[in-house]
C-alpha positions in Angstrom: 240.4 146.2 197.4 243.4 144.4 197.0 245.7 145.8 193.5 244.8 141.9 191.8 240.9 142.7 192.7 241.6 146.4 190.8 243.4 144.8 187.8 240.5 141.9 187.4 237.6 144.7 187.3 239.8 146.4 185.0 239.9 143.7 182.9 236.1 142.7 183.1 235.1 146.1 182.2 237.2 146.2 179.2 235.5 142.8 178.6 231.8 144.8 179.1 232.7 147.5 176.3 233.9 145.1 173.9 231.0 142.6 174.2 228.4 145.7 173.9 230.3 146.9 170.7 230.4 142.9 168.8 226.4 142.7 170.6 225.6 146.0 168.5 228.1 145.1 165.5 226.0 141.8 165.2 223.1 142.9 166.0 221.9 140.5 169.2 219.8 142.5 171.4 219.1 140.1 173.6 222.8 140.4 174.6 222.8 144.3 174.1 219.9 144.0 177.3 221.2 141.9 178.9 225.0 143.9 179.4 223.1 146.9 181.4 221.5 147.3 184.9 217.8 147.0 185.2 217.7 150.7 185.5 220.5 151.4 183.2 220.6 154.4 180.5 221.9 155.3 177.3 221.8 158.8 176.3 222.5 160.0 172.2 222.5 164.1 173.0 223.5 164.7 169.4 220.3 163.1 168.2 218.1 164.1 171.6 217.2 160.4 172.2 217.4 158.9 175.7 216.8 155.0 177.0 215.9 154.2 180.3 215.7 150.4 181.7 217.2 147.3 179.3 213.9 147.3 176.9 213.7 150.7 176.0 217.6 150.2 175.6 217.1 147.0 173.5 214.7 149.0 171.4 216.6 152.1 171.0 219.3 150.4 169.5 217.7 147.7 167.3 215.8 151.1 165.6 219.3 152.8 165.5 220.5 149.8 163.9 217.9 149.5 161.3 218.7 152.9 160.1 221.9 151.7 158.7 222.5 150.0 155.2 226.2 149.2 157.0 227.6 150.1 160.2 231.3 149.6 161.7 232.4 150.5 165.1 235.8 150.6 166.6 236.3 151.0 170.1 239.5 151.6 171.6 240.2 151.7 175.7 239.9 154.4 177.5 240.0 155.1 181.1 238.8 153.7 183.7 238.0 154.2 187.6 236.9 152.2 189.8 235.5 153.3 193.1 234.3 150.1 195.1 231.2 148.6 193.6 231.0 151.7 191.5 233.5 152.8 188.6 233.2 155.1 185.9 234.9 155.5 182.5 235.4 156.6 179.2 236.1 155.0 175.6 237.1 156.4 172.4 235.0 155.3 169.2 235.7 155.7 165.1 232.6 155.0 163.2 231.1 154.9 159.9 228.1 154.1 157.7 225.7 154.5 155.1 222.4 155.0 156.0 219.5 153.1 154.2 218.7 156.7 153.0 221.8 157.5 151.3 223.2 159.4 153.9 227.0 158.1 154.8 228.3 158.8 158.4 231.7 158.9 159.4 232.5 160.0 163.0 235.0 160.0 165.9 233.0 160.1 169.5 233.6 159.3 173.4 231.5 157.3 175.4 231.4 158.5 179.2 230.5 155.3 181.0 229.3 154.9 185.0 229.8 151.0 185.8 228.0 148.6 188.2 229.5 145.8 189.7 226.0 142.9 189.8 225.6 139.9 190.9 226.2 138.5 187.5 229.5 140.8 187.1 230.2 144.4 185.9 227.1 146.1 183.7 226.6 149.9 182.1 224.6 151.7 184.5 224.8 154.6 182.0 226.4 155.4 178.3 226.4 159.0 177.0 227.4 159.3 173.6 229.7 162.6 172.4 230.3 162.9 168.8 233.8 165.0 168.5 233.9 164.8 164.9 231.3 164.2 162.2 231.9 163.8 158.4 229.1 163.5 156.2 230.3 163.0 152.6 229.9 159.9 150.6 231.9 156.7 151.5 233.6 155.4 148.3 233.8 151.7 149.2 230.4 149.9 150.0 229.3 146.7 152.5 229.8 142.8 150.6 226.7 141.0 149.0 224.3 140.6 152.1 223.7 137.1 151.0 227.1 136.1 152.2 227.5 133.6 155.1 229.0 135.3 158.0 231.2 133.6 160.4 230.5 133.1 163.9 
């Protein structure tokens, strides 16, 4: 692999986790789907949920989704290594939320990624979810009127 192949795979990936995180954010599954292998998986161990292959992924984060009153998630870069058609990874995440329950959520996590390099460019073969830190209390601020327009 020649070091402008490396840095262009770098940059896709990168790419990959922040179009999964504005596909979640916005809440287009269709997108969510389609940015993981046929056979991909995400894992939540903190919860004991699992999602194997792009529908049961589609539907485990459109129901994680409808949990939440509001949700905001940052993602920063992590690392990332590539091996061939293969690469692994990890990315660094601040949440937080209220839930339509009342519950708020505020938490700093990891996700450990294993890349595939497809036909149609780099997808998530797999993304397990480690929460480092969790805060619970009530968040003193609150989401806008939902009846606002939102930009594109």
């Amino acid at each position: 692999m020649t070091d402008l192949q490396a840095i262009a795979d770098r940059v896709e990936i990168e790419a990959l986790r922040g179009e999964l995180t504005d596909a979640v954010m916005t809440r287009d599954y269709d997108r969510v789907e389609s940015l993981f292998t046929p056979g991909g998986v995400m894992r939540w161990p903190h919860i004991g949920r699992e999602f194997a292959g792009r529908e049961a992924i589609r539907a485990g984060i459109e129901w994680g989704q409808g949990l939440w009153e509001f949700f905001v998630q940052n993602v920063h870069p992590g690392v990332i290594r590539i091996d061939g058609d293969t690469a692994t990874g990890r990315a660094y995440i601040h949440e937080f939320g209220r839930m339509r329950d009342g519950g708020s959520h505020a938490n700093h996590a990891l996700y450990h990624d294993r890349y595939q390099r497809t036909g149609d460019g780099w997808k998530f073969a797999e993304r397990v979810y480690e929460v480092r830190y969790l805060d619970d209390s009530p968040l003193p601020g609150s989401a806008p009127a939902i009846d606002q327009e939102r930009p594109a």
